[in-house]
One Martini backbone bead per residue (centre of mass of N, CA, C, O) as a GRO file, in nm:
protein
   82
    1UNK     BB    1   8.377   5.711   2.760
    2UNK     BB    2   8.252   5.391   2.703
    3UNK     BB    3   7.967   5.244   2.636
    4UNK     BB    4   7.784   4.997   2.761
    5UNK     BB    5   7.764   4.677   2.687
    6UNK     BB    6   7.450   4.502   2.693
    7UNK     BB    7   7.405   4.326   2.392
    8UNK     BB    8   7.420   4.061   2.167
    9UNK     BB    9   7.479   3.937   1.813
   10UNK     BB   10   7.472   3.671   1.578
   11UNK     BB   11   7.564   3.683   1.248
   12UNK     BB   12   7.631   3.683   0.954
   13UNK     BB   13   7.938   3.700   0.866
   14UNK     BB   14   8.083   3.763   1.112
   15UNK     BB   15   7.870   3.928   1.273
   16UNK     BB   16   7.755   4.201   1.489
   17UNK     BB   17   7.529   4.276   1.738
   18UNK     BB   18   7.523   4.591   1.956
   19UNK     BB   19   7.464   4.702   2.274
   20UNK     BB   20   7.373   5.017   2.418
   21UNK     BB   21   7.308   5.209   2.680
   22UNK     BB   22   7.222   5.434   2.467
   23UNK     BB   23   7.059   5.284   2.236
   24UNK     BB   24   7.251   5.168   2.072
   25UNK     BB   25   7.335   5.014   1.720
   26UNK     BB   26   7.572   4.801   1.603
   27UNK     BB   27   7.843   4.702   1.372
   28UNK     BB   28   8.071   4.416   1.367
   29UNK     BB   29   8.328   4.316   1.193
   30UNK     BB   30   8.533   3.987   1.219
   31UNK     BB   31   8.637   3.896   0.952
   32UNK     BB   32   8.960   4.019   0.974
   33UNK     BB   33   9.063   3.844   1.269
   34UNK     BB   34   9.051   3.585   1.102
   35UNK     BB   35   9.353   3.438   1.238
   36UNK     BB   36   9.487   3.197   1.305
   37UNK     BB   37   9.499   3.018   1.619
   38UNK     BB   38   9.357   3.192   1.787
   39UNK     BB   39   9.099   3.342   1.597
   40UNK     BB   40   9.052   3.124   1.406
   41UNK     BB   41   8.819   2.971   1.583
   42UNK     BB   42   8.580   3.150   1.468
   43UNK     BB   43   8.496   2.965   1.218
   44UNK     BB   44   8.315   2.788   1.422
   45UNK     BB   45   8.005   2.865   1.477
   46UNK     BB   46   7.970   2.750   1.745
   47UNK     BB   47   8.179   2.911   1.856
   48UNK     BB   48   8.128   3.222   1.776
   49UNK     BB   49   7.855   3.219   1.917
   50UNK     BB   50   7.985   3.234   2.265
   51UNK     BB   51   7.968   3.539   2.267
   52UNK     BB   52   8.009   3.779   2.566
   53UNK     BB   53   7.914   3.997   2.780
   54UNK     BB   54   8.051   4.147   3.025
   55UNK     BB   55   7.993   4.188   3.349
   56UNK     BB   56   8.025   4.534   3.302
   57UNK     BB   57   8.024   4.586   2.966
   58UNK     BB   58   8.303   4.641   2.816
   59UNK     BB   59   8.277   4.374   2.678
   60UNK     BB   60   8.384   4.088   2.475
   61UNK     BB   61   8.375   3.690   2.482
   62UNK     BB   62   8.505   3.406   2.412
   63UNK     BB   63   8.560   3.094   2.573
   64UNK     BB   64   8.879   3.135   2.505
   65UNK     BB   65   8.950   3.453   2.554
   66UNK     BB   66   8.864   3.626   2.286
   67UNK     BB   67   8.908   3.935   2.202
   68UNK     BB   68   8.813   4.282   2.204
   69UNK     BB   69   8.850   4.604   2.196
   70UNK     BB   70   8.639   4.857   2.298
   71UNK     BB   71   8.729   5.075   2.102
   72UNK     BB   72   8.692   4.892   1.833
   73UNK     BB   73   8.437   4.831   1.844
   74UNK     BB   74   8.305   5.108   1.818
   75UNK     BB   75   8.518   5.268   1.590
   76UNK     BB   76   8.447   5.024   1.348
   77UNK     BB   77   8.162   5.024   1.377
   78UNK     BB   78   7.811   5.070   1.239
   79UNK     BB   79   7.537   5.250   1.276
   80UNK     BB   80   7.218   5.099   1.351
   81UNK     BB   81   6.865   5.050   1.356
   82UNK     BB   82   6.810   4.712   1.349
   0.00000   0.00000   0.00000
């Protein structure tokens, strides 16, 4: 089972930094994802911003629906310090 996301933040280049209730801090680049009609809406910095963690804490989603699968933010983001 993965643990809940707490917290996130949008940083430069389409990067996200995770926090999770185990107290790590991850990051995920979200820049291989923007394609498409969907998906690429994310290339707007004020919509990229607009991404949440759900009230469950299980994953992200932006205000349109788009999310990703909370394995996937996990097992390809890489455990960061700050």
């Amino acid at each position: 089972m993965l643990p809940k996301i707490t917290n996130i933040e949008t940083l430069s280049n389409y990067k996200l930094r995770l926090y999770y209730e185990t107290g790590e801090k991850r990051l995920f680049d979200v820049s291989p994802y923007i394609r498409g009609s969907w998906y690429g809406q994310l290339k707007e910095l004020a919509y990229f911003k607009t991404v949440h963690v759900l009230p469950d804490g299980s994953g992200i989603e932006w205000a349109g629906g788009q999310d990703i699968a909370p394995h996937e933010l996990y097992d390809t983001s890489v455990e960061i310090s700050t």
